[in-house]
C-alpha positions in Angstrom: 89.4 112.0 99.1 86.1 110.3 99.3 82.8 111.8 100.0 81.5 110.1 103.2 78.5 109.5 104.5 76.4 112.1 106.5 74.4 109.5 108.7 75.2 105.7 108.7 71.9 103.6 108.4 71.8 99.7 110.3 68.5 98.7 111.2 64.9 99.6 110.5 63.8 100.4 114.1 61.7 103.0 116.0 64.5 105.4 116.8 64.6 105.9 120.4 60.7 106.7 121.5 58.1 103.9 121.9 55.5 106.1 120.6 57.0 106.4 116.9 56.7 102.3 115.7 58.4 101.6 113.2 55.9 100.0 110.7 53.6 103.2 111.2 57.2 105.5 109.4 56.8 103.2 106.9 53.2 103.4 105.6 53.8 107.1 105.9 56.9 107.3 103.7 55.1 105.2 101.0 52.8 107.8 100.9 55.4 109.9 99.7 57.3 107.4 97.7 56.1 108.5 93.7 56.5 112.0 94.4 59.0 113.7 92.0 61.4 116.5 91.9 62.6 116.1 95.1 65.8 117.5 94.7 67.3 120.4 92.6 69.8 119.7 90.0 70.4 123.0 88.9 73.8 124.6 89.5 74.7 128.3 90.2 78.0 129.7 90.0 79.5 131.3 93.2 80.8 134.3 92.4 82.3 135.1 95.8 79.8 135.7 97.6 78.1 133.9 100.1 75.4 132.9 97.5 74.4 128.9 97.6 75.8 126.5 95.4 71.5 124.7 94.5 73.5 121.3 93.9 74.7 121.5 97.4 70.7 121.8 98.2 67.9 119.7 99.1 64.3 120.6 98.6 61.4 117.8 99.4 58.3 118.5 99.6 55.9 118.5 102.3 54.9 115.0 102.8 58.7 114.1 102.8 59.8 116.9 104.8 57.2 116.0 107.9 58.0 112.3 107.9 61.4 113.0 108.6 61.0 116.1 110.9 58.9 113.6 112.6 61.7 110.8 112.5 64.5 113.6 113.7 62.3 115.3 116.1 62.8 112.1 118.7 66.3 112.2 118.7 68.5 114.5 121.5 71.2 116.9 120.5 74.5 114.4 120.6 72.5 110.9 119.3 74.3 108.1 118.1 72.2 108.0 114.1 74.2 104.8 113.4 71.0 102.7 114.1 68.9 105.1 112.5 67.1 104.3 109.2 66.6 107.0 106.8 64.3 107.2 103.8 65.4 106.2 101.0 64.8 109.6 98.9 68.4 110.8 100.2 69.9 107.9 99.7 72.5 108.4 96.4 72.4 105.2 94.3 76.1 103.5 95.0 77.9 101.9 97.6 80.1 103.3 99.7 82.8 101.3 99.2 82.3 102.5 95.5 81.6 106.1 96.4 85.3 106.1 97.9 86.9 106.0 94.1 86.1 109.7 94.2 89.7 109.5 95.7 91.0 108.4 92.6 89.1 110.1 90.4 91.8 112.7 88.9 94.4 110.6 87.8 96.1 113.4 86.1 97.3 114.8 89.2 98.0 111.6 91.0 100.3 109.8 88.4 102.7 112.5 88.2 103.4 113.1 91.6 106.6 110.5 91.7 108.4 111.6 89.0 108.7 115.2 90.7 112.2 115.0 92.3 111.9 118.0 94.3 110.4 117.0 98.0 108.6 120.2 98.4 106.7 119.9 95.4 106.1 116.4 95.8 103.8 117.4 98.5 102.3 120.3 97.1 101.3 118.0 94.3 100.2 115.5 97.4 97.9 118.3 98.3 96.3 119.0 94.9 95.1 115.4 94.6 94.2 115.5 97.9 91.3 118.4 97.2 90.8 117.6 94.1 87.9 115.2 94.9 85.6 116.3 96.7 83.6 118.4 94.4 82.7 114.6 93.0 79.2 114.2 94.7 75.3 114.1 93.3 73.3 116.9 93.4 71.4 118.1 96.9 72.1 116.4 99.8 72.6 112.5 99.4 74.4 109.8 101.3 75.6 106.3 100.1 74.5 103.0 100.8 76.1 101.6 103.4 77.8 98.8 102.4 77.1 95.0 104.4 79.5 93.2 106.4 81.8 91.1 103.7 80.7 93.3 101.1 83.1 93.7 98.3 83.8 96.5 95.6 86.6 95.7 92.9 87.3 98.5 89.9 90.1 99.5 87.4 91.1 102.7 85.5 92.6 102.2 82.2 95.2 105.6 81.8 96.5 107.3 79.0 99.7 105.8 78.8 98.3 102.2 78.6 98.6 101.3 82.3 95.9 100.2 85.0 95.0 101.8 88.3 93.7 98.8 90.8 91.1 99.5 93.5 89.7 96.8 96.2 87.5 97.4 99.2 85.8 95.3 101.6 83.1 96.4 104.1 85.6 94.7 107.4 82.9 95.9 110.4 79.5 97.2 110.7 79.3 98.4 114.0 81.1 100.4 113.9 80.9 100.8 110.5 84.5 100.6 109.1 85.0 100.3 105.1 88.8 99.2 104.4 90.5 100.1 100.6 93.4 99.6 98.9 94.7 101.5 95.7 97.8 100.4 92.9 99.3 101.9 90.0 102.0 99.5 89.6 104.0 100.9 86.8 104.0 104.4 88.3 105.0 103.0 91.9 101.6 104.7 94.0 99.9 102.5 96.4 97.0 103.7 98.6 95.7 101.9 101.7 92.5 103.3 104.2 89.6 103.0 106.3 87.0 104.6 106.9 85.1 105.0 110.3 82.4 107.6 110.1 80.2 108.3 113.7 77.2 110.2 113.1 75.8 112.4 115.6 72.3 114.4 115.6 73.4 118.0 116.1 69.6 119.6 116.7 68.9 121.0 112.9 71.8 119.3 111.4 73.0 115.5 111.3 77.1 115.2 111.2 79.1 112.4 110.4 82.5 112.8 112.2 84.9 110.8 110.0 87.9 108.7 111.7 90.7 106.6 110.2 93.5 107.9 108.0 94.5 107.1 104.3 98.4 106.2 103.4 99.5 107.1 100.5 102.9 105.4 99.4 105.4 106.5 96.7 107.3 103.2 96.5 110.3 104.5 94.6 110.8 107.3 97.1 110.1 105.8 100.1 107.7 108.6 101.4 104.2 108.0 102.8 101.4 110.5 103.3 99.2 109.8 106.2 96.0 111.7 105.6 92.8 112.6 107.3 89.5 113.8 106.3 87.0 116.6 107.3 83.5 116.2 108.9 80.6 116.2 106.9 77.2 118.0 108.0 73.5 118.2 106.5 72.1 121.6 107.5 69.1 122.2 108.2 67.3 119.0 108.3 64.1 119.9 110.8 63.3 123.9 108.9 64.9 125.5 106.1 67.1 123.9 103.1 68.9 121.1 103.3 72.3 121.6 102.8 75.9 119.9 102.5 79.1 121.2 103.7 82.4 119.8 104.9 83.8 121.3 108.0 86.9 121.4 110.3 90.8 120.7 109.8 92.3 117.9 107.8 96.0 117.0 107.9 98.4 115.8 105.7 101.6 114.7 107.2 104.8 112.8 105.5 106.7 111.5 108.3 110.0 111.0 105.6 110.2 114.3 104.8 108.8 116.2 108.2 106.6 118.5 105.9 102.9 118.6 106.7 99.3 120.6 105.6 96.7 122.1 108.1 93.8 121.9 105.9 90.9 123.9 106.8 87.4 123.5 105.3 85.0 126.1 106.7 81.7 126.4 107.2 79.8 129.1 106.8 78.5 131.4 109.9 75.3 132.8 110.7 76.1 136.6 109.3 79.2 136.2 107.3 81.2 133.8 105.5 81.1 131.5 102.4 79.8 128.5 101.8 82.7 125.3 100.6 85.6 127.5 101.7 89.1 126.4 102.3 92.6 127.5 103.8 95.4 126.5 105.7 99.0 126.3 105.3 101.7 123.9 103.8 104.6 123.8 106.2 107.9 122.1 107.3 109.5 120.0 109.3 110.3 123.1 111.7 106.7 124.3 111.7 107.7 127.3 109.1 105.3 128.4 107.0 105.9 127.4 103.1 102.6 128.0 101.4 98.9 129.2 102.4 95.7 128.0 100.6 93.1 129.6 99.7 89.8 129.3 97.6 86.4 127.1 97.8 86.6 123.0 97.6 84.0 123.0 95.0 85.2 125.8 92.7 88.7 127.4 92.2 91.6 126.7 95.0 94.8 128.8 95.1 98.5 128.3 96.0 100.4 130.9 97.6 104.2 130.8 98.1 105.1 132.7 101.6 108.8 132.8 100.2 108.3 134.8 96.8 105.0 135.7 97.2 103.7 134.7 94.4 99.9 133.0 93.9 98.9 131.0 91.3 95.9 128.5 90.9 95.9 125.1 92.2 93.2 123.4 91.0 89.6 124.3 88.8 87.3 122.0 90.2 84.5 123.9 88.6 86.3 123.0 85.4 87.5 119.2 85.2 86.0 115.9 84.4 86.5 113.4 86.8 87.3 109.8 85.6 85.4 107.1 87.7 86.3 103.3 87.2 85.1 100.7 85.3 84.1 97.6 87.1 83.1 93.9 85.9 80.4 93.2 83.9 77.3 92.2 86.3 76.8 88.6 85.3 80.5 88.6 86.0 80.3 89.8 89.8 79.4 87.1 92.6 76.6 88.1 94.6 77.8 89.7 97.7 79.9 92.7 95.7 78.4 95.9 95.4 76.6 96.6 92.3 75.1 93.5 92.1 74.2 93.2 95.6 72.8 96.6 95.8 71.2 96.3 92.2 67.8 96.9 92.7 67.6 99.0 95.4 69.7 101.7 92.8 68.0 101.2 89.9 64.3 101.9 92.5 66.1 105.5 93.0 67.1 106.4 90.1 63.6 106.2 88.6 62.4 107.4 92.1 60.4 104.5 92.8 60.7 104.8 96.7 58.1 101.6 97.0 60.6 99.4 95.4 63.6 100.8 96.8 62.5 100.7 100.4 61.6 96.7 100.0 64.8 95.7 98.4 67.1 97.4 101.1 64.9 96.1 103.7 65.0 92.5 102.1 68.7 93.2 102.3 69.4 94.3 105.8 67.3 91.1 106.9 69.6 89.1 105.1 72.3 90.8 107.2 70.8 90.3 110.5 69.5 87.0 109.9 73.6 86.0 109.5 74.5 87.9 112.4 72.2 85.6 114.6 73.0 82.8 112.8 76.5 83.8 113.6 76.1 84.3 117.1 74.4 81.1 117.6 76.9 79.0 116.5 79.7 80.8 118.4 81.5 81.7 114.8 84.0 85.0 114.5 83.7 86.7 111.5 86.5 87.7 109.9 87.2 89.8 106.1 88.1 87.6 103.1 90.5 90.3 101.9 92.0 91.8 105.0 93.8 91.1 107.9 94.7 93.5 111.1 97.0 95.8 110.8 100.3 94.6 112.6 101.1 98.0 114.8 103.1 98.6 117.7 106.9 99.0 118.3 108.4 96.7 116.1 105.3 95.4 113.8 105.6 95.5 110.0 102.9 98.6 110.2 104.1 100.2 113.0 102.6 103.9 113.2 99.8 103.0 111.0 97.5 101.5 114.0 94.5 104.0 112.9 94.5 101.7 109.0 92.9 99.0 111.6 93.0 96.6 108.3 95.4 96.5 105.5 94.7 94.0 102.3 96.1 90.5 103.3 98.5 89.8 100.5 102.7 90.9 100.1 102.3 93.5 97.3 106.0 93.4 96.8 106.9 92.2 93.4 110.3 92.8 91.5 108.7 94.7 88.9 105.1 96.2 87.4 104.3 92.6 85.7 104.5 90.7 88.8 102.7 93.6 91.2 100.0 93.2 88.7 99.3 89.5 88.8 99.5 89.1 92.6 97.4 92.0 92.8 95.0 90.4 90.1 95.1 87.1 92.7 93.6 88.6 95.4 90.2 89.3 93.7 88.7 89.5 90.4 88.9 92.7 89.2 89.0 92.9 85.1 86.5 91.6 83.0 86.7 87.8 82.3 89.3 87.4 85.0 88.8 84.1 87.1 91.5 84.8 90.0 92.9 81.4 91.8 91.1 81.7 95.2 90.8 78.9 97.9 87.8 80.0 99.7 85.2 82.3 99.6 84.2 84.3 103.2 85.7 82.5 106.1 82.9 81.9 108.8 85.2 81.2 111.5 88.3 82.9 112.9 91.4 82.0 111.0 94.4 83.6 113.3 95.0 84.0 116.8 92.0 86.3 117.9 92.6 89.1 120.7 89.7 87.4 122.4 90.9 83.9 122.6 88.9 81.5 124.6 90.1 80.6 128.4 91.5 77.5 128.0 91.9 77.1 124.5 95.5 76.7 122.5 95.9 78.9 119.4 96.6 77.0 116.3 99.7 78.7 115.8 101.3 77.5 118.7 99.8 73.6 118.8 101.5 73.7 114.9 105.0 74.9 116.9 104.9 73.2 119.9 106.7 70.1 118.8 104.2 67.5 120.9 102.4 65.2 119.1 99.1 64.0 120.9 98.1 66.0 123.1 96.3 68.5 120.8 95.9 66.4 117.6 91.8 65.7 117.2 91.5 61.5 116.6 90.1 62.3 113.6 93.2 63.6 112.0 95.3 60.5 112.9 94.8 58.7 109.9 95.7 61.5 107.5 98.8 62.8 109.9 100.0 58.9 109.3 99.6 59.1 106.0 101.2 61.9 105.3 104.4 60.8 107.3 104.4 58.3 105.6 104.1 59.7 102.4 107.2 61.9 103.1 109.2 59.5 104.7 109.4 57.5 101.3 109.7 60.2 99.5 113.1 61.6 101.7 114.5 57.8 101.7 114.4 57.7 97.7 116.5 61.2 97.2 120.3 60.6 96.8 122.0 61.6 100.2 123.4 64.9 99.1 120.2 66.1 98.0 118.7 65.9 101.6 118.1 69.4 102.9 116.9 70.7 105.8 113.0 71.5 105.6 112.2 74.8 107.8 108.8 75.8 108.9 107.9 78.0 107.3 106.5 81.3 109.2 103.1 82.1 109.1 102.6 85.5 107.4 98.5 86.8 107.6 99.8 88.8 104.9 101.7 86.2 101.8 98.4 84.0 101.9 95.4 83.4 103.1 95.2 82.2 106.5 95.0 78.8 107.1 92.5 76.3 108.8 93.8 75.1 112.5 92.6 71.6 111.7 95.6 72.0 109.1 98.0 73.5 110.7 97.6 70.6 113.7 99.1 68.2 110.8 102.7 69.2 111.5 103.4 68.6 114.7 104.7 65.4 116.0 107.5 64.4 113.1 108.4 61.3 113.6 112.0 59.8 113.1 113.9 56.8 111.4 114.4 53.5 113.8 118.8 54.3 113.4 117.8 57.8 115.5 117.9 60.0 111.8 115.1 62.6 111.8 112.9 63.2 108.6 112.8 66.8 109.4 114.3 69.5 110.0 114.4 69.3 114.0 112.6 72.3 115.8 115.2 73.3 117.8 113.0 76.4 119.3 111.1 73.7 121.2 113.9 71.1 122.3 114.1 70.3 125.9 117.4 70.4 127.4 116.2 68.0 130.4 115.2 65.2 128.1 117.7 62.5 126.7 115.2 61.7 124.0 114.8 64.8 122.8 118.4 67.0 123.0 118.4 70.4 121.7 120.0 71.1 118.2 121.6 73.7 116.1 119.6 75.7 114.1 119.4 75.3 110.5 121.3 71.7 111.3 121.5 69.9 108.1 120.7 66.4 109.3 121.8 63.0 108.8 121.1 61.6 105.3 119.1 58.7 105.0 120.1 55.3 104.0 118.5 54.3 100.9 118.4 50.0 101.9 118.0 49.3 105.0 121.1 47.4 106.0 120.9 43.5 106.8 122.6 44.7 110.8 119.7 47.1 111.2 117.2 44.8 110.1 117.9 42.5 112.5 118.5 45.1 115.2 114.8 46.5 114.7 113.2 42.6 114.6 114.8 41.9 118.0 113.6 45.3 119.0 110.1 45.6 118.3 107.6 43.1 120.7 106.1 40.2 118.7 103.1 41.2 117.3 100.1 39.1 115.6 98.7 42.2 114.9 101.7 44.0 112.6 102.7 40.6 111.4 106.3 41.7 112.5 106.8 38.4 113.7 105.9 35.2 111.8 106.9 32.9 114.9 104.1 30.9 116.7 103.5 32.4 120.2 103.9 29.8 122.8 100.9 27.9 124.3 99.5 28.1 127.4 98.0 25.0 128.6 96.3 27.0 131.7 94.2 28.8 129.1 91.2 27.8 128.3 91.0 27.4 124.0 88.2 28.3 120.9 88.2 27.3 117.3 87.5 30.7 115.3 84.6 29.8 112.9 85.8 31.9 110.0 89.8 30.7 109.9 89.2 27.4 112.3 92.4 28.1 114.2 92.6 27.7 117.7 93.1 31.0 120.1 93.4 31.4 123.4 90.5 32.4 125.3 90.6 35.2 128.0 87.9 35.9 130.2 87.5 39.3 132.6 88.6 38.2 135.5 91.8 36.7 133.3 
């Protein structure tokens, strides 16, 4: 699972006391800004006891560590840090939508998981790529960037075998912060979709970010998902003594399929006894039985124990495995609002611990952001994610009992085989390098789908483009195209032999098969029009039929209408000239309109024909 944040930054303001401005932190942390060393790198082996790990530490020095002792000092035990801006010296130089590939990182004990045929061990081996992550984090005590609303963060794996792991991730709210993912190893049948919801709290000497939102984990040729959660994270002693890391508190895995779940504990360690980055808890199933109990430390060696035979064996070596992070697009390559580039030089600043530069270029940043916000809120526009949608919960919705996801990607992943997985998934966003994906639009500014907060008063799109009416709802501006596309269609229909005349049927809108449409687009169905002998040109929409009116009777379903004639017959020719009113206007009628001799006349100067002239009161 992913490292996540320890405090969440938005906005550079005073923190909650009018005597601390802003501006005044600044010129103080500048101060500090070319200092060096600030954190320890060196590592130290636990051996068991409760020694400290130093690259779970944090030493500054004493400029740094008054300016923020002065900065944490103002806030109360139980403060929201979300709004809080932290110096940039802890900052760890990567997104957080890129930090969450720690996930992923140990692809050797992810592929193999659904090729094990035995359920049991299917989720043991669940659990060992669940811990097997954490232990990916820099040295001391460092927190990611957090990423900007419709940021974007696209990677790949290239595996041993030849195949591709597929990673997408989109920033999808800011406050709260949410940071939505999704994860595909097509030819091995994993699929991984998550959110993120951190809330950081001010705990007196520590800062804690308690994390909500759940990862799925989907093995599409068993069937099984694995809803999982994650621990808290915690920065000790932040006002006196050492900065220092740990993750804290239970973590479940459940499968649902199977019954079996894991009560995941990661303690922290007590004031007189204990260990720091230590782990247990207990594997069990669908009867609450005991089947396994772990043991061991997150960061170092974690055991297996099975309560049946009683035999222990090890688990996983974090102390002793290379990760394998992904490769993303070259960054001439990437458009401007994904992560590395956007976050470029703020990144390169802290890596050669120029806080000056780094401090400017997040600022400049974060600006940016609130400067769209307003712009936003001005002009009255929802904001919605280019790459996800809302998770469809609830009895009976396509996701039900995964309400916590909030936002899944917006595309059907759901081809017949690897090759086609691979290029819808390659459709939604450019991921490899030199890949030029086939999108309409870039971020939508304004709300695409019905929105829970729909304006008193106003029609969704979705139900003007089913409500079989024509006029009521269609903008004038629209008419001419609406005309011309009947039009278009009509011809086209009357030209096809009579057997070949199907039924056309509306086709349902999915937020998940495509990207959701404009509602001055969706307007352009309604209204179909039909032939002068009564045949339709559509398939009728019999959902909406009015039994009450003559002129519109209800209809079968999936009726297969009347074909069309291709000539319209000499009968029905005449039938529609005696029909329609004599018109000047439509030239329907060539006949002279009789003359009135109580009208008063004018010659037009341009075609010197004499018209009838009509005054007001006339």
């Amino acid at each position: 699972m992913p490292h996540l944040p320890i405090v969440s930054k938005h906005r550079r303001t005073s923190l909650t006391s009018a005597s601390y401005p802003a501006p005044r932190s600044y010129r103080t942390f500048r101060r500090c800004s070319r200092s060096r060393g600030s954190s320890v790198d060196e590592t130290r082996r636990n051996d068991g006891n409760d020694e400290v790990s130093k690259e779970d530490e944090t030493v500054m020095d004493s400029e740094q560590g008054n300016m923020l002792s002065h900065i944490i000092s103002q806030l109360r035990p139980g403060a929201d840090l979300s709004r809080v801006t932290l110096p940039t010296f802890i900052l760890e130089p990567r997104s957080m939508l890129e930090r969450i590939t720690n996930f992923m990182a140990h692809p050797e004990t992810l592929l193999p998981i659904p090729t094990i045929e035995d359920p049991v061990q299917r989720f043991v081996a669940v659990t060992k790529f669940y811990l097997s992550g954490w232990h990916i984090k820099p040295p001391g005590v460092k927190k990611p960037l957090n990423p900007i609303l419709g940021e974007i963060y696209t990677g790949y794996w290239d595996y041993p075998d030849g195949t591709k792991g597929y990673y997408i991730a989109e920033q999808t709210s800011h406050h709260p912060p949410k940071s939505s993912y999704f994860f595909m190893a097509p030819e091995h049948n994993i699929r991984i979709d998550g959110t993120l919801k951190p809330r950081s709290k001010f705990l007196g000497n520590s800062a804690a970010s308690m994390m909500e939102g759940i990862a799925v984990l989907r093995l599409l040729n068993t069937g099984e998902r694995f809803f999982v959660t994650q621990p808290n994270m915690y920065a000790r002693g932040i006002l006196f003594g050492t900065m220092k890391y740990e993750l804290g508190d239970h973590a479940y895995i459940r499968c649902p399929e199977t019954g079996l779940t894991a009560d995941l504990e990661f303690k922290t360690k007590g004031y007189f006894s204990g260990t720091y980055n230590a782990i247990g808890g207990y594997i069990k199933d669908s009867n609450g039985k005991n089947l396994f109990e772990l043991s061991g430390q997150w960061n170092e060696e974690m055991y297996i124990k099975d309560l049946t035979t009683g035999k222990k064996e090890l688990l996983f070596d974090a102390a002793h495995t290379k990760h394998t992070p992904p490769m993303t697009r070259p960054m001439e390559e990437q458009d401007e609002r994904e992560s590395q580039k956007l976050w470029y030089d703020v990144t390169e600043a802290v890596k050669r611990r120029d806080q000056d530069v780094a401090t400017d270029a997040k600022a400049k940043i974060e600006d940016m952001q609130r400067q769209e916000a307003a712009k936003r809120n001005s002009e009255n526009i929802d904001w919605h994610p280019q790459l996800f949608r809302r998770v469809h919960g609830g009895h009976g919705g396509s996701e039900e009992g995964e309400e916590d996801l909030d936002w899944i990607i917006n595309t059907k992943v759901d081809g017949k085989n690897p090759e086609e997985v691979v290029k819808q998934i390659l459709r939604i966003h450019a991921i490899l390098p030199g890949q030029k994906p086939d999108r309409q639009f870039e971020i939508p500014s304004r709300s695409h789908h019905v929105h829970p907060t729909q304006k008193k008063g106003s029609v969704p799109p979705t139900e003007r483009a089913s409500s079989g009416q024509t006029s009521q709802h269609t903008e004038q501006g629209q008419t001419g195209q609406l005309a011309q596309t009947m039009g278009q269609m009509q011809i086209e229909q009357s030209t096809q032999p009579a057997s070949q005349t199907e039924p056309v049927q509306p086709e349902p809108a999915s937020m998940q098969s495509q990207p959701a449409v404009d509602p001055q687009y969706q307007q352009q169905s309604v209204g179909l029009p039909s032939n002068f002998d009564g045949t339709a040109t559509h398939a009728p929409l019999s959902k909406h039929s009015s039994l009450n009116d003559p002129s519109n009777p209800p209809t079968v379903p999936l009726e297969k209408p009347k074909s069309l004639p291709q000539i319209v017959s000499t009968e029905n020719r005449e039938k529609i000239s005696q029909e329609l009113p004599k018109s000047k206007l439509l030239h329907s009628n060539p006949e002279p309109e009789p003359r009135r001799d109580d009208l008063l006349q004018r010659t037009d100067s341009e075609t010197h024909e004499d018209d009838e002239f009509h005054d007001a009161q006339s």
